[in-house]
N, C-alpha and C positions, 0 to 999 in steps of 0.2 A: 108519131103525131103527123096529121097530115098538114103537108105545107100550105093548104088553103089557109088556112084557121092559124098555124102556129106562125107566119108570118107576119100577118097584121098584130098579132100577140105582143111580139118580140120587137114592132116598132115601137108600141104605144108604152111598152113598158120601158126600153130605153127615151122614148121623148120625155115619160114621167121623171124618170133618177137622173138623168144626163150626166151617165159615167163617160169618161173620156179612152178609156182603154177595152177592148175587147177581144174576146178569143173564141174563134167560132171552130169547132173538131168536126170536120163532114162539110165543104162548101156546096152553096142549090141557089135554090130560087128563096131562104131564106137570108140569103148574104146580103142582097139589094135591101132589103127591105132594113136591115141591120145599116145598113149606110146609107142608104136615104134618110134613118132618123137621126146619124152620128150629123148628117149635112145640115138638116132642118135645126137639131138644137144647136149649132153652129150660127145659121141665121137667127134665129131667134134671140141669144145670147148678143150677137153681136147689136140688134136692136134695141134689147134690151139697157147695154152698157147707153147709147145714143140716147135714150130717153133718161137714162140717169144723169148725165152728164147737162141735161135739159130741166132737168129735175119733174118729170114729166110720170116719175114711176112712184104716184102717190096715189090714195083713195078719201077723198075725206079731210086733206090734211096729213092721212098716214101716210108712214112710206113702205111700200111692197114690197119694196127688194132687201135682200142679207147683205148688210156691206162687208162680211168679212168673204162672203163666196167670192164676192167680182175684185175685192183687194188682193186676193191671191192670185198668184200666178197660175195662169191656164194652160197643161200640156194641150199639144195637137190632137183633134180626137183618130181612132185609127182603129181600124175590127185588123186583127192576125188569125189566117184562118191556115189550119193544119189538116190538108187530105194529099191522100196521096192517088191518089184518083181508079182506086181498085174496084167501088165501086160497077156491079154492071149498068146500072141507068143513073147515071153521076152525070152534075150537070154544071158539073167545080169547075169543067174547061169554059165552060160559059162567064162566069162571071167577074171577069176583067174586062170581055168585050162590051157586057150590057153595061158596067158600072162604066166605062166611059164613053158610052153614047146618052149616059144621064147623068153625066159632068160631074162626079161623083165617086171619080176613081182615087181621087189624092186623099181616099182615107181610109183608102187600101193598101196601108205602107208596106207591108211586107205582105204578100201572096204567096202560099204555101209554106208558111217559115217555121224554121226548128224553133218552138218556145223554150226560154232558157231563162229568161230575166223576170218572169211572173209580175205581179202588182198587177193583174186585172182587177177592173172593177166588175167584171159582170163574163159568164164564159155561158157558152153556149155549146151544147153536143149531141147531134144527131146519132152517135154509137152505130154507123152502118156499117164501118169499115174495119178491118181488122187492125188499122192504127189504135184506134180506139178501145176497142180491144183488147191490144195489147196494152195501153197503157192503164188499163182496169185491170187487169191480170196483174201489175206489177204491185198492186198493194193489197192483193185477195190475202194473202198471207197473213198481214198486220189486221185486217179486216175480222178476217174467220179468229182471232186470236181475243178481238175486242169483242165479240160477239160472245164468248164465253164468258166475259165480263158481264158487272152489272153498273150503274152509276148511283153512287148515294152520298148525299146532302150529310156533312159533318159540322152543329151546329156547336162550336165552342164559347162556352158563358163563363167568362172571369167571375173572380172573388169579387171587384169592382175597377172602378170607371176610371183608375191610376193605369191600369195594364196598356201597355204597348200592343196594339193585336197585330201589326204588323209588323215589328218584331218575333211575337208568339210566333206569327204564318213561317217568319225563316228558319224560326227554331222548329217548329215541326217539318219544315219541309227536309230538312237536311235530317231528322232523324230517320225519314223516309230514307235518302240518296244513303246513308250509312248503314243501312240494311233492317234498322231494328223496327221501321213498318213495311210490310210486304203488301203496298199498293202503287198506284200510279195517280198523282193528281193532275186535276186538270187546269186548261187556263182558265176556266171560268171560276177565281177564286179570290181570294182580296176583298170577297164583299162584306159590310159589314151593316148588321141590322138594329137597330134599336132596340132595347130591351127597354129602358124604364132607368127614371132615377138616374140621369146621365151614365148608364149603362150601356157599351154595346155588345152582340157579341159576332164573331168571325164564321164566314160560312164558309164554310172550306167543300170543292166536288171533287171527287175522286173514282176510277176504276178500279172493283174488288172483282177479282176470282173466287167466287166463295167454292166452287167448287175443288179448286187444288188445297182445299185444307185452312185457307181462309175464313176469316169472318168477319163483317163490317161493325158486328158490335165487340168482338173482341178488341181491336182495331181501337174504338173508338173509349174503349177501358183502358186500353194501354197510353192511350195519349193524355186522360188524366193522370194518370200514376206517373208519367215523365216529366209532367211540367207541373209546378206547383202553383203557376199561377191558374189554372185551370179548375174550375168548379165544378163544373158539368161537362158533358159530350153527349149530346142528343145526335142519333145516326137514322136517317130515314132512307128510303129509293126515290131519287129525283127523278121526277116526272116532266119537269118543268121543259125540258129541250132536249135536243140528241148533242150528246156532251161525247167525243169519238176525239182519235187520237191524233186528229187535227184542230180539237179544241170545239166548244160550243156553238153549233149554229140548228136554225130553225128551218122548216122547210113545210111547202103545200104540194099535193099532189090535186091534179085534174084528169078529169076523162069528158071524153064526150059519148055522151050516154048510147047513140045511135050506130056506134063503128064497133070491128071486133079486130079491126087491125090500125096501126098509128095513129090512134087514140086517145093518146096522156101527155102528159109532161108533168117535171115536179121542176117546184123552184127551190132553194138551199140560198140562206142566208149566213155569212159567217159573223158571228158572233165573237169579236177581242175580248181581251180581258178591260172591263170598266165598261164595254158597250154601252149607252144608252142612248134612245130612239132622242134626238132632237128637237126643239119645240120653236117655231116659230111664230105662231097665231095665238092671239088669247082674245078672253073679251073682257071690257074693265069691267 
């Protein structure tokens, strides 16, 4: 991607989320821009608090702000960025000097640091350097492995609306861990859908290899016969998200239609188990 474009990108998307942790792999003329927004939604936040405390954060009588966001306690915000400056037009020696001649260095906590403790909110990767690299090479293994894999949607419907489904989830899960199903499920699982008639049933996602001799409907015939509370097993191929072996997340790729070289980016959201998007605004 070219850093004209992919930096003003990367501010406006962190001014949107105001994540507090950051991890940038490849430091440039993207970093400022990364800490200039960590600073800006810093003032902004702090104005924020000032006009609630004023009661000044209303519209109409409504009030604008989440009280549980500003009740919690606020880590420091900080980008950690990991280059090791192999790059040949690397410009990572640069940006300690610019971020404090824009006053904006103290959320630059660690410069060039081994990440070990994770919980970013939000990472950024330029992939120029062989750091990066190597650290995409350490999981092509597990990668090329899932990639043989398929993901399908196991849609289990009790006799009725007495059954414990999450109970049912640990009993099947451990028939799994004791070998007698040959799959891998995933965290995106626990959820459970309405059927009718205070009915629900349990959606269970899973990794099948169909090609080592597996099958997702045999799979999904075996887990009626095991459990008797089980009525049905409906087995489809979820479409729904990229479900991989760090669990459910969603992602957008971009291009800029006019370039044939650093061009794109994609974004990747991770998705927990219970995810759901947040709702703050209605209208009566």
């Amino acid at each position: 991607m070219g850093c004209e474009n992919m930096g003003p990108m990367l501010y406006q998307l962190i001014r949107f989320l105001k994540p507090r942790k950051l991890l940038e792999i490849g430091a440039g003329y993207t970093s400022i821009f990364m800490l200039q927004a960590l600073a800006d939604n810093e003032r902004e936040l702090q104005a924020w608090e000032k006009m609630k405390k004023s009661k000044e954060c209303t519209c109409e009588g409504v009030d604008w702000s989440v009280d549980d966001y500003f009740a919690q306690e606020r880590t420091p915000p900080v980008l950690d960025i990991v280059d090791n400056m192999e790059h040949e037009a690397t410009t990572a020696h640069l940006v300690m000097e610019v971020a404090k001649a824009l006053n904006i260095d103290q959320y630059l906590k660690d410069y060039f640091a081994l990440v070990r403790d994770g919980g970013y909110a939000a990472v950024h990767s330029t992939l120029t350097n062989n750091l990066s690299k190597a650290w995409l090479a350490s999981v092509n293994a597990e990668r090329n492995e899932e990639a043989r894999c398929e993901t399908f949607r196991f849609e289990v419907k009790p006799w009725d609306g007495e059954c414990d489904l999450l109970k049912l989830e640990d009993k099947i899960r451990k028939a799994e861990k004791s070998g007698g199903l040959n799959l891998t499920w995933l965290e995106k699982s626990s959820l459970l859908e309405e059927v009718g008639f205070g009915i629900q049933k349990l959606l269970l996602y899973a990794r099948v290899n169909e090609s080592g001799g597996n099958s997702a409907d045999a799979i999904a015939e075996m887990i009626g016969e095991l459990f008797e509370e089980v009525q049905s097993v409906d087995v489809a191929p979820d479409e729904s998200a990229s479900v991989g072996i760090w669990g459910q997340f969603n992602y957008f790729g971009f291009q800029e239609p006019h370039k044939t070289r650093q061009n794109s980016f994609s974004l990747f959201q991770k998705r927990p188990k219970g995810f759901s998007e947040p709702t703050f605004s209605w209208t009566p």
